[in-house]
N, C-alpha and C positions, 0 to 999 in steps of 0.2 A: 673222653666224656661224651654220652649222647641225651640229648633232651628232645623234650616235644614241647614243639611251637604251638601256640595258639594266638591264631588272627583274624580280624574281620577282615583285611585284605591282603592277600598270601602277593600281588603283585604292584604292592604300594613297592616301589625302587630304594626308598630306602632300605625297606624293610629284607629287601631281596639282597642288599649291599653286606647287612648286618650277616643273613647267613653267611652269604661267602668267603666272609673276613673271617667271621668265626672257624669255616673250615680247613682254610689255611693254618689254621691254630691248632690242626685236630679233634674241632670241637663238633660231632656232627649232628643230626639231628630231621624230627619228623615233624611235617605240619599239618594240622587241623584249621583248615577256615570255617568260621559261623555260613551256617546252610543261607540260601535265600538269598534273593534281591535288597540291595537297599534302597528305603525309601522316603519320601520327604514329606515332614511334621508338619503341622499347624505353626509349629514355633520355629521354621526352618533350618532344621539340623536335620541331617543325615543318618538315617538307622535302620536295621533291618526289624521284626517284628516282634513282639515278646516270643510267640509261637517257634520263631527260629531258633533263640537261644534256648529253649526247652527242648528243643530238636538237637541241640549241639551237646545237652549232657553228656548223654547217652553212651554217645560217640569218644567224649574224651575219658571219660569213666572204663572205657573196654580196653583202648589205646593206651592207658595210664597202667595198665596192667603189664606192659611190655619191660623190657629193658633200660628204661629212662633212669639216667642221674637227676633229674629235676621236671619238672612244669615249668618255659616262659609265657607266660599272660603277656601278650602283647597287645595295650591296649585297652583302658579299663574295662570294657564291657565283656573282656572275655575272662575277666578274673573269677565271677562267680563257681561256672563252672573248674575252673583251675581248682580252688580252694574247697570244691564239694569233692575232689578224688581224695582217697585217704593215705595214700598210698607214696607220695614224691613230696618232698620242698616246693615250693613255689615262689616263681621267680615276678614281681609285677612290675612294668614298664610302662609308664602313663606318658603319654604324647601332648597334652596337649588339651586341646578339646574335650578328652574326656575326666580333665580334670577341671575344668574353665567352661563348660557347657553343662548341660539342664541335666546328665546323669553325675556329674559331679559330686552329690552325697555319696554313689554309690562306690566309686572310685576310690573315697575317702573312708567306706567304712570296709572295704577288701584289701586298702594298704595297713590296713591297723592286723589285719588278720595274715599278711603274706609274709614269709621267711626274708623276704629283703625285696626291698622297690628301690625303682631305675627313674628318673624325671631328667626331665630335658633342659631345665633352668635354675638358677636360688631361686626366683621365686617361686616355682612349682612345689622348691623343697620347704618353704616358707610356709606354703597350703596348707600341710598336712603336721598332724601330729605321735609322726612315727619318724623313726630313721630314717636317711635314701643317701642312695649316691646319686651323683649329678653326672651324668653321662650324656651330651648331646650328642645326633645325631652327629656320626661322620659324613665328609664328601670323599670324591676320588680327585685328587687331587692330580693325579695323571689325566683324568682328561679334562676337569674342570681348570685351565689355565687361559691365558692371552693370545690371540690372535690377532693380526690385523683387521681392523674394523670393514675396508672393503674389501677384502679375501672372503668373511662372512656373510657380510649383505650379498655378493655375488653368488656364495654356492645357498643363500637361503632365498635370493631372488626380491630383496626388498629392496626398491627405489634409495638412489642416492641424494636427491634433492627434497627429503623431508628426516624431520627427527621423527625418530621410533622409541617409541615407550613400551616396554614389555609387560604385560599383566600376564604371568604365567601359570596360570590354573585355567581351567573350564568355568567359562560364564557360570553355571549351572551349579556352583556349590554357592550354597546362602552365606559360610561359615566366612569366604573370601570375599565378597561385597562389591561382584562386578561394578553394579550401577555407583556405588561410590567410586569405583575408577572411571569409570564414562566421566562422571559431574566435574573429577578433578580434573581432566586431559580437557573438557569442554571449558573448565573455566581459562585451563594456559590457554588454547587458541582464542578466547578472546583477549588476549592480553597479547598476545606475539603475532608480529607480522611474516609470517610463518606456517608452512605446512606437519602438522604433528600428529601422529598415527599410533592409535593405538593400537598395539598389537598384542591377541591374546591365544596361547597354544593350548591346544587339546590330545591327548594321545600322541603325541609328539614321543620319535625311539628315545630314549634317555641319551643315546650315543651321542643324537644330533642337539641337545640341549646346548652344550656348549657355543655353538654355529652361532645359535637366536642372540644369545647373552653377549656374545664379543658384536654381533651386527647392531647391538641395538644402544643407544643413545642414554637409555635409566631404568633401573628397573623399578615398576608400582605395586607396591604389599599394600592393601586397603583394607586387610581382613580384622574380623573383628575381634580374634583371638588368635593364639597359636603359643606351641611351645618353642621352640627351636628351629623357626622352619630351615630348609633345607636352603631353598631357594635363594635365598639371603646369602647363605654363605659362598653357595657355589657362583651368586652372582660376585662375591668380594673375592672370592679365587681366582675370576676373569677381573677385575679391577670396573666392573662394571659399577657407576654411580649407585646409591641407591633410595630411593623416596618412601617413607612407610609410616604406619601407623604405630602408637606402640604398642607394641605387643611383644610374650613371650621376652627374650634375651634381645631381640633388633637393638634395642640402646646400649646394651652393653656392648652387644658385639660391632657398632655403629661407632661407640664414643671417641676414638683416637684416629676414625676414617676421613678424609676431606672429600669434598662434592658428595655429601651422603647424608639427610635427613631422616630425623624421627620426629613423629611431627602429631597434635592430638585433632586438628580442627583442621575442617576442609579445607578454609583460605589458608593454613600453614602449606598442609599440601600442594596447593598452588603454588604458591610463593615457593616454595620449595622445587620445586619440578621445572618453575622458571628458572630459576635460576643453575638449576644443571645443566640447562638445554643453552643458556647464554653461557654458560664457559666452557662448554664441548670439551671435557678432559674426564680423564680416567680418573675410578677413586686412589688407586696403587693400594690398595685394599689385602691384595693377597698375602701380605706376611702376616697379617693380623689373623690367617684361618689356617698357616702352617701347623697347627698346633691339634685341627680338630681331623685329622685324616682318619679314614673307615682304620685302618691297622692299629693307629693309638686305641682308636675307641673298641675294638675287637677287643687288643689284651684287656680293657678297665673291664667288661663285663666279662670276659673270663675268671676275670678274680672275683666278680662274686659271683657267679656259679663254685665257684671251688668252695667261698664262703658257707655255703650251705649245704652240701652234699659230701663234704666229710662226713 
């Protein structure tokens, strides 16, 4: 089977996971990203320009003419053009955001129109008023695993005599809500007699993710949405605690975890992140995300690409 991708970021890591896994499966395939910079709203989301996506017709319109078994729309905002070729099935896969943020209509009226949609959570699939399968992101589960806690802080170079709290996004996206992580970590230190640091990665290799997640003391999700995030899981695949807002699947995939909070109000979070940081233990987290590795989640979406291009 070969299909062409469409994405607005060809080097988001999951996304880069999803092909590989795919091709291990024989499933190959070509990608198209939306042209242009992205860039930041009035209403603080992340996007690139209308002008870009009218620039990305074009592009997938010529390329749709190739040898594809299908269209995947990775991503609501690239569905439009997906579902304007006439030519392939189309395959929609909403992450998140773009079903839970300000283009969310449009998410909503392109999965009513695609041959089969992919969502991250029930509730995603709850959203909408079409079919889906519920496919979450996969991790790797080979490198996301345990290590000892000062083997990591050593090769990541963080101090032994404080707790580390991980924020693992770039300050800089509005969606993840830095300063809600500052305000929470500012309220534990004035509550603990205690040095507590927050630490937050950017561009960071995927390789060395792991390193941060066993170094570090809990992980903080403060964002304001999300489908599935990643990061969650691959922190429960190192046993790493975890502190969050709720969002996306975190409660579910949360409910059976110890040392590990989902939590809707700031003082929860505090209180919550105190209390990881005073029982210094692991969540043991990891059997609870055996179930979600890149290979499961490969074959579920192979099967509906088959779904459709019979």
């Amino acid at each position: 089977m070969h299909i062409l991708n469409l994405v607005t970021n060809p080097n988001a890591q999951f996304f880069q996971q999803q092909v590989t896994a795919l091709e291990r499966r024989g499933i190959t395939g070509e990608t198209l990203a939306v042209p242009g910079e992205r860039l930041t709203t009035d209403t603080g989301t992340s996007s690139r320009s209308i002008v870009d996506y009218l620039r990305f017709y074009p592009r997938v319109l010529r390329e749709s003419r190739g040898s594809y078994d299908l269209v995947h729309a990775n991503y609501g905002l690239t569905a439009p053009a997906a579902l304007a070729q006439p030519r392939r099935p189309v395959v929609l896969s909403l992450w998140g955001s773009d079903l839970f943020g300000e283009f969310g209509w449009l998410s909503r009226w392109c999965a009513k129109r695609a041959d089969a949609v992919i969502v991250m959570t029930d509730e995603m699939a709850e959203e909408l008023d079409t079919p889906t399968t519920v496919i979450p992101h996969g991790i790797d589960l080979n490198l996301f695993r345990p290590i000892p806690q000062d083997a990591a802080r050593e090769l990541v170079g963080w101090r032994d005599d404080a707790a580390h709290v991980l924020f693992p996004y770039s300050k800089q996206r509005p969606v993840k809500d830095y300063p809600r992580a500052e305000s929470v970590v500012s309220g534990v230190r004035e509550r603990r007699d205690a040095d507590v640091v927050l630490q937050t990665l950017h561009d960071v290799p995927h390789a060395r993710m792991p390193l941060y997640m066993n170094a570090a003391d809990a992980l903080l999700l403060t964002s304001k949405h999300e489908g599935s995030p990643n990061a969650v899981k691959e922190a429960m695949a190192c046993n790493l605690p975890v502190v969050s807002t709720d969002v996306g699947d975190v409660g579910d995939r949360l409910a059976l975890v110890s040392h590990s909070f989902v939590c809707r109000t700031d003082d929860a979070l505090i209180d919550a992140l105190c209390d990881v940081l005073e029982q210094d233990d692991r969540s043991g987290a990891r059997r609870h995300v055996e179930d979600i590795g890149v290979d499961r989640m490969s074959k579920r979406i192979g099967s509906v690409y088959a779904s459709v291009s019979r």
